[in-house]
C-alpha positions in Angstrom: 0.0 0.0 0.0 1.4 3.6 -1.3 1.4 6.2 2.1 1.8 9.4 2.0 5.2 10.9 3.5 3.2 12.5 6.6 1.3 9.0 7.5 4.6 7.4 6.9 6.2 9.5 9.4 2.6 9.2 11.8 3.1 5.3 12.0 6.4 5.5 12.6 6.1 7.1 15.2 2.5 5.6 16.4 4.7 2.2 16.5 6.9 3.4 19.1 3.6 3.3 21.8 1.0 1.4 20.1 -1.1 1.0 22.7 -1.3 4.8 23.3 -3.5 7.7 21.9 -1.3 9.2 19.6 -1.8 13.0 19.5 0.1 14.2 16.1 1.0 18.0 15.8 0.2 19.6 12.2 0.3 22.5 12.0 -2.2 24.7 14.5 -3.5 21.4 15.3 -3.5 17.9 16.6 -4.3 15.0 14.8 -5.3 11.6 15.8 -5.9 8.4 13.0 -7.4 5.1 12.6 -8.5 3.4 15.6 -7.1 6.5 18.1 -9.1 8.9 16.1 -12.5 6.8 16.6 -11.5 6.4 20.4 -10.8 10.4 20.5 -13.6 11.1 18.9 -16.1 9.6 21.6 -14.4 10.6 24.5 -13.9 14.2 23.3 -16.8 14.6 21.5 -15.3 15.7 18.2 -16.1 15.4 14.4 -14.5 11.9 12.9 -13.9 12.6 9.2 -11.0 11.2 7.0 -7.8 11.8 6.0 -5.8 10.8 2.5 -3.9 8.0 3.1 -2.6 7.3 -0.3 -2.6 5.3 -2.8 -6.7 6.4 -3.2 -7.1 5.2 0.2 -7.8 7.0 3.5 -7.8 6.6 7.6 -9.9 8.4 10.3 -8.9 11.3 11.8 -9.8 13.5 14.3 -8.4 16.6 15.8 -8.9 19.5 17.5 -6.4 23.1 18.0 -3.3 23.2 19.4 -3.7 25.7 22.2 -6.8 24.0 23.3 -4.9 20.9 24.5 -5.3 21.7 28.4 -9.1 21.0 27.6 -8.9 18.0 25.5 -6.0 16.0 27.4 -7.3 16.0 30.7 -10.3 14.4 29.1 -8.7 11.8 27.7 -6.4 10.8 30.5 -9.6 10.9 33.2 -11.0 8.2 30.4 -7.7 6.0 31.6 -6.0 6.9 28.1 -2.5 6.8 28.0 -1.5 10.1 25.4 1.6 10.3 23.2 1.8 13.5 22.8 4.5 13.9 19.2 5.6 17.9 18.7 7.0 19.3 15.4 10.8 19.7 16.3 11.8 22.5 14.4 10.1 25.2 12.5 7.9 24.2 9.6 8.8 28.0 7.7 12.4 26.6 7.7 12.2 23.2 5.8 11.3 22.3 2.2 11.1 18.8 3.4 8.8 16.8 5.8 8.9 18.7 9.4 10.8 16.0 12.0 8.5 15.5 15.0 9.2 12.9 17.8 7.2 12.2 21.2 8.1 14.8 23.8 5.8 13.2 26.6 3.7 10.3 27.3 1.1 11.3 29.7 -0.7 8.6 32.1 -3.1 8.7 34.7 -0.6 8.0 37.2 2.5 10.5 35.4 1.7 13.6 34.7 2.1 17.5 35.9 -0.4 19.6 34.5 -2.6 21.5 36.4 -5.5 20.9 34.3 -5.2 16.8 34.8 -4.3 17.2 38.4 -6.3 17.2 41.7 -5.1 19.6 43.7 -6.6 18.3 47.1 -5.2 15.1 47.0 -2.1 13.1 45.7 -1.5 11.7 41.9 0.1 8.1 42.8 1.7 5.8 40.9 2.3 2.3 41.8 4.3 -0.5 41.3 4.5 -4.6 42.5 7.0 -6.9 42.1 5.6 -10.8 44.4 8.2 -13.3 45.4 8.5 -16.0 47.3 5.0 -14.7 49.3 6.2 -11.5 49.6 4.7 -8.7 47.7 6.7 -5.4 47.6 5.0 -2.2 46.3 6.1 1.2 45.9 4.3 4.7 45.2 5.6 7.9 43.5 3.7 11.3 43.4 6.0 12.7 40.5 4.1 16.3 40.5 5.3 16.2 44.1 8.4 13.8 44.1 6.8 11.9 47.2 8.3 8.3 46.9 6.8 5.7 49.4 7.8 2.0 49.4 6.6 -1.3 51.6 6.6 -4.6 51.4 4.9 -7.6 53.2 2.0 -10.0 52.5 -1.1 -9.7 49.7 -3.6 -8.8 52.3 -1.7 -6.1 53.7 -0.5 -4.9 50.2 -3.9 -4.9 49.4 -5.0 -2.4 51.8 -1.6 0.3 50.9 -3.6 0.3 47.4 -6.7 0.8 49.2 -5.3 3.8 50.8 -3.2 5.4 48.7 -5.3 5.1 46.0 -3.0 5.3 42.9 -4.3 6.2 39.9 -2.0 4.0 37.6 -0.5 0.6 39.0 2.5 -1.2 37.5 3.4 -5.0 37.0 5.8 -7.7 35.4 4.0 -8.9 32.4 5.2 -12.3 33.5 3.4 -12.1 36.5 0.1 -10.7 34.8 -2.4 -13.7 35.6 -1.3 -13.6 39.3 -2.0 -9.8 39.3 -5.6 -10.4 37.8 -6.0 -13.1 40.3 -5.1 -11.4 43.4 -5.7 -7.5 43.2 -7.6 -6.9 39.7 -9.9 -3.4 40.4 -12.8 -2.9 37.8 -11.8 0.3 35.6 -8.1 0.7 37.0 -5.3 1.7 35.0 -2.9 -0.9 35.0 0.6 -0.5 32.6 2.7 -4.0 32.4 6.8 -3.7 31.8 9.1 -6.0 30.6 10.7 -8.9 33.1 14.2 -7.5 33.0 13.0 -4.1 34.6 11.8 -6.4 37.7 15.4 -7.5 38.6 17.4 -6.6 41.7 20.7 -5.2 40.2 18.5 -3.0 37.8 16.4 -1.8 40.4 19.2 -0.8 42.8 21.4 0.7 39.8 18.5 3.0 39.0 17.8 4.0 42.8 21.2 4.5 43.4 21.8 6.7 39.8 18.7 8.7 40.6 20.2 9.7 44.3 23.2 9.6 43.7 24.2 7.8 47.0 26.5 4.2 46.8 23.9 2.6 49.3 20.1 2.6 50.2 21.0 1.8 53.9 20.4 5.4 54.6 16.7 5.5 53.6 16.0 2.1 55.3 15.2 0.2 52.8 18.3 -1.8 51.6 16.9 -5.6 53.3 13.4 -4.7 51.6 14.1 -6.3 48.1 10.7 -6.8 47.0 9.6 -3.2 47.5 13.4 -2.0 46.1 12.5 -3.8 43.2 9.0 -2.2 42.9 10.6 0.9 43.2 13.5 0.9 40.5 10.4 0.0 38.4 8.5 3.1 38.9 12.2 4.8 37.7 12.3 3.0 34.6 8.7 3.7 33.7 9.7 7.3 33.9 12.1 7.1 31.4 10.0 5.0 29.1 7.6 7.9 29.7 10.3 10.5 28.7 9.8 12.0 32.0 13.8 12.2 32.3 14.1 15.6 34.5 13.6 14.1 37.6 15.9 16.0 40.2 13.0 17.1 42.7 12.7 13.6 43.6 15.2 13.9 46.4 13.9 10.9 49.4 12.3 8.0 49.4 10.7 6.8 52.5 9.7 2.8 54.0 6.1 2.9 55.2 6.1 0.8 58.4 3.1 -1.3 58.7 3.7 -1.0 62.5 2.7 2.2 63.0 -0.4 3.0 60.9 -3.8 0.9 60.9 -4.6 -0.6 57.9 -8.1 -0.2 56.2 -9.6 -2.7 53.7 -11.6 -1.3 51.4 -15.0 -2.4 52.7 -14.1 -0.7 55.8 -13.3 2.7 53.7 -16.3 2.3 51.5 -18.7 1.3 54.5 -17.1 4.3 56.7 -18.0 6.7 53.9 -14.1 7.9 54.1 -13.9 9.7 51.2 -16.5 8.7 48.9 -20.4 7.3 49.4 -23.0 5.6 47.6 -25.4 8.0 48.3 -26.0 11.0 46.4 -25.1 14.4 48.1 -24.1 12.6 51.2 -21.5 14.2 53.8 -18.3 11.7 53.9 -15.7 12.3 57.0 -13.1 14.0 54.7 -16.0 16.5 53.7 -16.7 17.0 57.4 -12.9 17.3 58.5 -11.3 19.0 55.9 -11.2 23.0 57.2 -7.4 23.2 55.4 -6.3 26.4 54.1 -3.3 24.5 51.1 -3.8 22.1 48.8 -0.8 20.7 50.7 -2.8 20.5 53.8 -5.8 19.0 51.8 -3.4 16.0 50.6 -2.0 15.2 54.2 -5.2 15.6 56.1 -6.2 13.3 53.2 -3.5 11.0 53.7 -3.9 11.1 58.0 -7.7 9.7 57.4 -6.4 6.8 55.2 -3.9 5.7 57.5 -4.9 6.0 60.9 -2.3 6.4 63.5 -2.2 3.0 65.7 0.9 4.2 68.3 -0.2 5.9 71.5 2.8 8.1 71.5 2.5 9.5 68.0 -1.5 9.8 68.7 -0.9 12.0 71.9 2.0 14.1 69.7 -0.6 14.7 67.6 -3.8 16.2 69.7 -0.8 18.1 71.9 0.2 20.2 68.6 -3.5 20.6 67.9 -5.0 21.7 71.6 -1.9 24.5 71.7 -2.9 25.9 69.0 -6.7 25.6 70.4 -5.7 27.3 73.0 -4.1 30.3 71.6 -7.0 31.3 69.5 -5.0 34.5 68.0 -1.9 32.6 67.1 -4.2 30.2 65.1 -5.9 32.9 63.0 -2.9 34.2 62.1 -1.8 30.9 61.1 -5.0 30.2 58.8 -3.7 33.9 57.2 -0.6 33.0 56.7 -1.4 29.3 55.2 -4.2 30.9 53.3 -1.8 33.2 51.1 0.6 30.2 50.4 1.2 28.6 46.6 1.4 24.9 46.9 5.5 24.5 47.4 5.1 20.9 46.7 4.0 21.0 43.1 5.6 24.2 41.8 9.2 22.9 43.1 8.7 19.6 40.6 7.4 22.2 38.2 11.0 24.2 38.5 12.7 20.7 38.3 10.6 20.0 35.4 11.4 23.4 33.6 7.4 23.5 33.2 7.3 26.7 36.2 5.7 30.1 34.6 6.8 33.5 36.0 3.9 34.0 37.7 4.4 30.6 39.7 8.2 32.0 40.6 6.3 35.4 42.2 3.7 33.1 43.6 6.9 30.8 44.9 8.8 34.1 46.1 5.7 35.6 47.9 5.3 32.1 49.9 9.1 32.1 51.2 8.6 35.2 52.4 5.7 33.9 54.9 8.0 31.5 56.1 10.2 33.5 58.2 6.6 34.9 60.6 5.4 30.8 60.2 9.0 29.9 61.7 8.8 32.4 64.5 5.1 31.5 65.0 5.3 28.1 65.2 8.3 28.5 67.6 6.7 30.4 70.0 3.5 28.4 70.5 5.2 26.1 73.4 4.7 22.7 71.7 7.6 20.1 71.1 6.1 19.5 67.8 5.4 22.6 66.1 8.8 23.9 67.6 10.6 21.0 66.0 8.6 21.6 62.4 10.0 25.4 63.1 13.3 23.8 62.9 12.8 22.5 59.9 11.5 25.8 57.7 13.3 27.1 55.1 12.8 30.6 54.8 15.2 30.1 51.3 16.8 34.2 51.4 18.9 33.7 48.5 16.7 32.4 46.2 13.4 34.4 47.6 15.8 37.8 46.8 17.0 36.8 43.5 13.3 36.3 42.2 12.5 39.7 43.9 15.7 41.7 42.4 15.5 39.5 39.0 12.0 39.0 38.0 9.6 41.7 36.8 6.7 42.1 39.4 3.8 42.2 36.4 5.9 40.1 34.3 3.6 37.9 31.1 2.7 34.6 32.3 3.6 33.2 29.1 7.5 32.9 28.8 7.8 33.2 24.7 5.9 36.9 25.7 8.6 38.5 27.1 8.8 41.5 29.6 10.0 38.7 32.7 13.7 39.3 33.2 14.4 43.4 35.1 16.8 45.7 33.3 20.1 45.5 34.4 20.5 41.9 34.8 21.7 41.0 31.8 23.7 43.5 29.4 23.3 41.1 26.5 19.2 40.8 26.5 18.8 44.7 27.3 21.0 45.3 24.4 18.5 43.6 22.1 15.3 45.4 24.3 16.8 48.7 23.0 
């Protein structure tokens, strides 16, 4: 069959993530084909009509603008699609021949940083198992905050970590696919499976150790947890395979002790009315509870709910940081101020490490740091062990809160390619050109 040069190039690339939705930049637009373009179609509610395919033959196609893919790509990854989204790499004016495109990003439902896919009030997880030997390790990244959990320990406890956390995407060995489907297939859950050699021990502690940058995991407490180090490196490689390669915000990665947490199955959530109910307009606890002024707030209280606290200690630390701040009614309200005017640090620090931050975000960022210092001194002075220690560990960050103030224009365009960001006298080169 003849093709034309352009579908040539569109199933080249379409082969590279066939089981993706292909989203193929022409010009002002994107276009989808085939069997992608009749799946787009019905979930975005879009014309299908047809495109030459050569050789007196054609293909579907759908598509929609360019600039209007922050309202078509959240639809289609809320559907469960994964996207391939394939950009024109260099300017069409300045070629005679085919444009070269390639796939900058392949968004999931459990990877992916835009604000228009996102929930702000609560976490975007992915997951990973690796089972051996009865033991079941799993671990959970948050890229748009670089939160990295892992655990490990038997199906029924495993079971109830996914029942918590919740993640939006789960990973697996495509080896071990029919003892997935037997022991923790969900109706309508997003599940991604990898090749066997990603699921080894050497690749997974390579990639932990590369990403950072230590010679040992003995510091983060995981090194004997092989299952869940395993699980881990997979999440790593999945990244990669994503092109999600700027990675550098995800700094820790943390051992969930089963210890010191109850664990909920999901009956127990459902039937308790946790976060979610059968009945329409009900109340659920979350709904009830949730008085948080952050989205970061939102995500932990979130978090606190789904895994109850089940050591005395910790319990009593707890309602000790919350009655002193009861009991200095003035020094809470000027808390809830404070908290009230703050960006959400967690996501716009993976959206600097992604080199996806607008200028707007870095004033929202600079305007935050600048509450930190009365939130430090506050916290301090409240007479609790715990919010003194959290005082401790504030960053008020002066350097970089004065270089955005001194280097970044106070009204400056949202949109980078708009100019007008960077003050004069900052650099001689670039106000050479403004004049």
């Amino acid at each position: 069959m003849v093709e034309t040069p352009l579908m040539k190039q569109y199933y080249e690339v379409k082969g590279k993530h066939p089981d993706a939705v292909l989203l193929f930049r022409v010009g002002d637009f994107y276009e989808t084909y085939s069997d992608d373009a009749v799946k787009a179609s019905k979930i975005l509610g879009i014309t299908l009509t047809k495109r030459s395919n050569g050789g007196g033959t054609s293909t579907e196609m759908a598509g929609f603008p360019y600039h209007a893919i922050d309202t078509y790509l959240p639809k289609l990854v809320r559907a469960g699609q994964r996207v391939a989204i394939c950009e024109q790499l260099e300017d069409p004016s300045k070629t005679k021949k085919l444009v070269k495109r390639g796939i900058t990003e392949l968004v999931t439902p459990g990877v992916s940083l835009s604000d228009s896919i996102l929930e702000n009030r609560e976490n975007n997880f992915l997951a990973a198992l690796h089972f051996s030997q009865s033991i079941v390790g799993v671990s959970f990244l948050d890229i748009s905050t670089g939160e990295f959990l892992v655990a490990q320990g038997s199906v029924d406890y495993v079971d109830k970590l996914l029942n918590s956390f919740q993640p939006k995407e789960i990973l697996y060995n495509r080896c071990q696919e029919q003892w997935y489907k037997e022991t923790f297939h969900r109706e309508n859950e997003c599940v991604n499976k990898l090749d066997d050699w990603i699921f080894t021990s050497q690749a997974a502690h390579d990639k932990l150790l590369a990403q950072f940058e230590t010679t040992s995991l003995k510091g983060f407490g995981i090194a004997d947890m092989t299952q869940a180090v395993i699980a881990a490196g997979a999440i790593l490689y999945y990244l990669d395979i994503t092109e999600h390669k700027l990675t550098s915000h995800i700094r820790n990665i943390a051992r969930i002790d089963q210890d010191n947490y109850v664990w909920l199955d999901k009956f127990t959530i459902r039937n308790l009315e946790l976060f979610g109910s059968e009945n329409v307009g009900a109340k659920t606890l979350l709904s009830v509870l949730d008085n948080t002024k952050t989205p970061m707030g939102a995500r932990l209280l979130r978090r606190w709910i789904a895994l109850p606290l089940r050591q005395v200690a910790d319990i009593h630390a707890r309602l000790d940081a919350v009655q002193s701040m009861v009991e200095q009614p003035t020094a809470l309200d000027e808390l809830s101020v404070m908290l009230k005017s703050m960006c959400d640090l967690e996501r716009i620090v993976a959206r600097v490490a992604t080199n996806r931050i607008t200028p707007r975000e870095l004033l929202q960022l600079q305007k935050t740091l600048e509450e930190i210092v009365p939130l430090k001194n506050l916290c301090a002075n409240m007479g609790n062990e715990a919010l003194q220690a959290f005082s401790h560990q504030l960053n008020p960050c002066e350097v970089l809160c004065e270089r955005i103030k001194t280097e970044i224009q106070p009204e400056a365009n949202n949109a980078i390619n708009k100019g007008n960001i960077i003050l004069p006298g900052i650099n001689k080169e670039l106000d050479n050109l403004r004049e």
